[in-house]
PADRENMI-940570 format. One record per residue: residue number from 1; residue in three letters; x, y, z of N, C-alpha, C in turn. Coordinates in steps of 0.001 Angstrom, whole numbers, always signed. Layout:
  num  residu      npx      npy      npz     capx     capy     capz      cpx      cpy      cpz
  NUM     ALA        X        Y        Z        X        Y        Z        X        Y        Z
...
This chain:
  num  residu      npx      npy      npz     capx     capy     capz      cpx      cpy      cpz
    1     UNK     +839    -1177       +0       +0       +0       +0     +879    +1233       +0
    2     UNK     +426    +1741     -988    +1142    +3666     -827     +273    +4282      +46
    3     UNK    +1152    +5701     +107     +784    +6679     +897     -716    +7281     +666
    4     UNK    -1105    +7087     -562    -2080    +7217    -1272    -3425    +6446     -809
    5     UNK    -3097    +5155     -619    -4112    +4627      -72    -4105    +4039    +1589
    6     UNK    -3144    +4883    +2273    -3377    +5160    +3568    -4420    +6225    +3778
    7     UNK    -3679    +7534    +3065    -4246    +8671    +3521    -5895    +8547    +3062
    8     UNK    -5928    +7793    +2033    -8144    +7575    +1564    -9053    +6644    +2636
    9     UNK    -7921    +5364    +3227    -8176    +4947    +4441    -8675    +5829    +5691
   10     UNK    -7519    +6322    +6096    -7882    +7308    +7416    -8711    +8246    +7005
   11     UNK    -9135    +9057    +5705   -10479   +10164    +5912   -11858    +9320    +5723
   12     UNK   -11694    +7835    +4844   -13003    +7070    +4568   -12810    +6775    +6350
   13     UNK   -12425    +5789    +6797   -12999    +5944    +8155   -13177    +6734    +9378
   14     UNK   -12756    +8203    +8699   -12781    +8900    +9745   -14303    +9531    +9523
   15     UNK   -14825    +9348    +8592   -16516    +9633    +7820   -17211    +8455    +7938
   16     UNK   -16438    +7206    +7615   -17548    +6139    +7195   -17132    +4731    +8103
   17     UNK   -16278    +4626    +8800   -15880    +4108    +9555   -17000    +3201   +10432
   18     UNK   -17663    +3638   +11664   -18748    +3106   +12137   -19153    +1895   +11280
   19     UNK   -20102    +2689   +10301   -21198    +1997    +9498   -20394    +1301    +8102
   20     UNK   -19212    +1072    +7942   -18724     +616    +7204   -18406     -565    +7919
   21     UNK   -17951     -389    +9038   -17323    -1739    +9724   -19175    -2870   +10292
   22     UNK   -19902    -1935   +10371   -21379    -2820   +10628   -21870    -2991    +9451
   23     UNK   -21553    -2464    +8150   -22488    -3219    +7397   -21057    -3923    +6482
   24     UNK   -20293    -3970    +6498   -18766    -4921    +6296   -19450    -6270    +6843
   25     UNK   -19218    -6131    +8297   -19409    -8063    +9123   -21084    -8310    +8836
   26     UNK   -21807    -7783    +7990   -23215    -8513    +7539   -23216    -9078    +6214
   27     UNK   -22217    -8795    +5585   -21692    -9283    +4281   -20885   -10385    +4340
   28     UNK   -21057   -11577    +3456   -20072   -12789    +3374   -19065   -11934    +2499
   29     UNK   -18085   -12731    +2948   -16642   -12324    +2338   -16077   -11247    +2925
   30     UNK   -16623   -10115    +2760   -16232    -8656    +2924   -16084    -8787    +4299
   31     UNK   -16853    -9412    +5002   -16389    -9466    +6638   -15186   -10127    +7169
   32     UNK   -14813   -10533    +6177   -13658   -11318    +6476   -12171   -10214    +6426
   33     UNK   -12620    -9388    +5756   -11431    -8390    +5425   -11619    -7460    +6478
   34     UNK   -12213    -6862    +6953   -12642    -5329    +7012   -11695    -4907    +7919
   35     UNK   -11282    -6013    +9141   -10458    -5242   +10270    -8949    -5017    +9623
   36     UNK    -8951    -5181    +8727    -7295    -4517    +8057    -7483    -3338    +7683
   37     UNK    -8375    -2708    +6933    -8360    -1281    +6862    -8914     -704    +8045
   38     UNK    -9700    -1159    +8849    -9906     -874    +9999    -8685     -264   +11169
   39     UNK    -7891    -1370   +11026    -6616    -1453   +11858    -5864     -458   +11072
   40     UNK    -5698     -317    +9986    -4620     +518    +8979    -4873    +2065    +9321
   41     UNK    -6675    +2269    +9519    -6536    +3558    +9742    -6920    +3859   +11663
   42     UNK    -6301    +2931   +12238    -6389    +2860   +13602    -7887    +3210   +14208
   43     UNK    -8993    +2931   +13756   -10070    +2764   +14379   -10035    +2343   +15890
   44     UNK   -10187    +3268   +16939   -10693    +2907   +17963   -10538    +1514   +17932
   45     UNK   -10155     +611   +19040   -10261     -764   +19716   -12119    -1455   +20176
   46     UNK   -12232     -375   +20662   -13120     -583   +21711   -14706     -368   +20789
   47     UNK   -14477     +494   +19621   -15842    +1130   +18727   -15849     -315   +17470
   48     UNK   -14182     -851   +17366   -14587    -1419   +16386   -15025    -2824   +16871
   49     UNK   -15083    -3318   +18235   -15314    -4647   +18798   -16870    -4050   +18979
   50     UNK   -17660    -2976   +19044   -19071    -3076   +19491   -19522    -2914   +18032
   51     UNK   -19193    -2496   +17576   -19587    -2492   +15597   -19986    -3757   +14907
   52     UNK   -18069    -4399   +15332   -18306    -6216   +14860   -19194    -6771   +15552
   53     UNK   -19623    -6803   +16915   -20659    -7334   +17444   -22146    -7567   +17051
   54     UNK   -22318    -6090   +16456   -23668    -5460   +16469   -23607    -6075   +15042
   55     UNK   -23187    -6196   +14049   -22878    -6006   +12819   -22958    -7738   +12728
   56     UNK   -22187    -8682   +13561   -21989    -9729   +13195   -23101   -10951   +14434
   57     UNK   -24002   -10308   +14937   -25210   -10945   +15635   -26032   -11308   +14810
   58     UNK   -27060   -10281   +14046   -27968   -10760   +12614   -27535   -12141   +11965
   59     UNK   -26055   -11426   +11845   -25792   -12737   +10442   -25725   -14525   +11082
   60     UNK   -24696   -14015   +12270   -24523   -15535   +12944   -26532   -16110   +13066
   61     UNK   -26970   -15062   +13914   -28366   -15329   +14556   -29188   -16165   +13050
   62     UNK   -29351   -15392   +12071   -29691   -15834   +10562   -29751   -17342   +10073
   63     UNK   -28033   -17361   +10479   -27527   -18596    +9721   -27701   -20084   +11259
   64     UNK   -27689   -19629   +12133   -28134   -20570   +12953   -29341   -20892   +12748
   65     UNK   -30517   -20106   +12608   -31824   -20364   +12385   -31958   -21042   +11132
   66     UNK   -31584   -20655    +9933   -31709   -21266    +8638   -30796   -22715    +8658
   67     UNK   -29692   -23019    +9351   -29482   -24410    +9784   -30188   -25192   +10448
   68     UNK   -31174   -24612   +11348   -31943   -25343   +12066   -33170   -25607   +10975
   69     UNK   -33475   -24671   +10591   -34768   -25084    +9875   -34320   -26374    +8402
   70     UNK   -33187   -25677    +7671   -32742   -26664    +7171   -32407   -28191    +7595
   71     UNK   -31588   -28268    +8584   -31640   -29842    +9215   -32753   -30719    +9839
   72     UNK   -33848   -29541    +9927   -35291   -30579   +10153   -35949   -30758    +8524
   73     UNK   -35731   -30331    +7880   -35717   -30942    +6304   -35009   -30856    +5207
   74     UNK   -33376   -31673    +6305   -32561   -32461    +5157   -32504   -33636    +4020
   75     UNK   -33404   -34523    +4422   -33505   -35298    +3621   -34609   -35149    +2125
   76     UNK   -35032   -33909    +2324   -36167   -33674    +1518   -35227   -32562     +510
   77     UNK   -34390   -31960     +704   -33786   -30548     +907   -32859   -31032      -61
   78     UNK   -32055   -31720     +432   -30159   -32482      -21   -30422   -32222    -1335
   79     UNK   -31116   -33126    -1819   -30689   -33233    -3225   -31019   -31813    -3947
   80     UNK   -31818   -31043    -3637   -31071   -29734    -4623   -30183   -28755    -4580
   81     UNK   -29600   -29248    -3150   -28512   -28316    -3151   -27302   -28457    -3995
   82     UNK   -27104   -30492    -4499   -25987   -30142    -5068   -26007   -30071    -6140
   83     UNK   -27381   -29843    -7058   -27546   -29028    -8035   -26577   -27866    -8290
   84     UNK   -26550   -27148    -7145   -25766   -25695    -7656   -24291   -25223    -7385
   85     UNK   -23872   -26854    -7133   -22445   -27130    -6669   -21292   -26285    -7966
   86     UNK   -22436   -26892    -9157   -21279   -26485   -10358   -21215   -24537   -10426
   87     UNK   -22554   -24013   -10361   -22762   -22636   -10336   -22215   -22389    -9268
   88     UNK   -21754   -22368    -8126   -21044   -22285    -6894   -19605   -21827    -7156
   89     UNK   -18996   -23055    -8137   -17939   -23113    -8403   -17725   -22160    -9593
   90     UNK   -18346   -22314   -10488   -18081   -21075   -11837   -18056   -19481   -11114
   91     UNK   -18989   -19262   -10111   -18872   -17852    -9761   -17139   -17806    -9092
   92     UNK   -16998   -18790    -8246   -15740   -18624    -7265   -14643   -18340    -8285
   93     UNK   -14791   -19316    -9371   -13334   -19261   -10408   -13499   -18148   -11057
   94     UNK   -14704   -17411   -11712   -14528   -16076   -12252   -14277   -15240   -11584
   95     UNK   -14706   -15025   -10194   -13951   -14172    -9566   -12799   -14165    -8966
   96     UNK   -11940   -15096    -8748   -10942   -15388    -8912   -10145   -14597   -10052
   97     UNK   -10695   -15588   -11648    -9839   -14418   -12618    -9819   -13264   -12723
   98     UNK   -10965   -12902   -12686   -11508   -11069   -12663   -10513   -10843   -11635
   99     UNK   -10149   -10634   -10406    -9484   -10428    -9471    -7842   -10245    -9748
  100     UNK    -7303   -11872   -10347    -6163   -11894   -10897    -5467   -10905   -12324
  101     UNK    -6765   -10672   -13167    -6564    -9916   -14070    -6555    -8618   -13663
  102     UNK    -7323    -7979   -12556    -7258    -6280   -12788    -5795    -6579   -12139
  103     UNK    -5760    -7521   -10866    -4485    -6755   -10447    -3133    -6813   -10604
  104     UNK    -3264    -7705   -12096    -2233    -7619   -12831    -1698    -6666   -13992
  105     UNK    -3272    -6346   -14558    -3047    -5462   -15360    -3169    -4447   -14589
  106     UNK    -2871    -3223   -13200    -2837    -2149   -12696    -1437    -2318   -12323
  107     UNK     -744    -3781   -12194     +937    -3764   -11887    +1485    -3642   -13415
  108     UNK     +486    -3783   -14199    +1350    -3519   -15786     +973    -2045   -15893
  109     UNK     +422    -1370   -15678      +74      -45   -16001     +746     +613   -15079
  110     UNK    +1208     +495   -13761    +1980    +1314   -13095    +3625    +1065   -13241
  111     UNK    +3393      -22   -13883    +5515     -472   -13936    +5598     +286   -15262
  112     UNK    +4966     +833   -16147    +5022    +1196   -16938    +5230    +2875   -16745
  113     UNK    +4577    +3334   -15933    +4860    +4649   -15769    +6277    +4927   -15061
């Protein structure tokens, strides 16, 4: 990271911080990242553990309930889930490439300058 994208760090969370880090941990994936820019632009300790909390109760609470309801009709259930095993997998690998490609082509566009 440059200086560049420190300094957009520390003013985005010094504006958006809060509600970035609560609606970050309600999102799959994205919750998985968030406390690095979090940490990068030194967010409070103490604001960003009641954020993740608040932020990451819904989702756990959600997905416990929808396991429960799901495992009282697994055997009815199973078989279409692995219907979408293959679509599962095509999204993961395109985003994967998409991913690999910009940020290869932004290391070809800046080695170039």
């Amino acid at each position: 990271m440059g200086r560049r994208e420190l300094d957009w760090a520390d003013r985005f969370f010094l504006r958006w911080g809060d509600m970035a880090v609560f609606i970050a941990r309600l999102l799959p994936v994205i919750r998985t990242f968030i406390a690095l820019p979090a940490g990068v632009a030194r967010m409070p300790r103490g604001k960003f553990h009641i954020y993740t909390f608040l932020g990451s109760w819904p989702w756990c609470f959600a997905l416990a309930y929808f396991g429960m309801k799901l495992g009282e009709n697994w055997r009815s259930l199973g078989k279409y889930f692995h219907k979408f095993d293959a679509v599962i997998g095509a999204f993961l690998l395109a985003g994967i490439v998409w991913f690999l490609w910009s940020h290869w082509r932004n290391r070809l566009e800046s080695a170039e300058k």
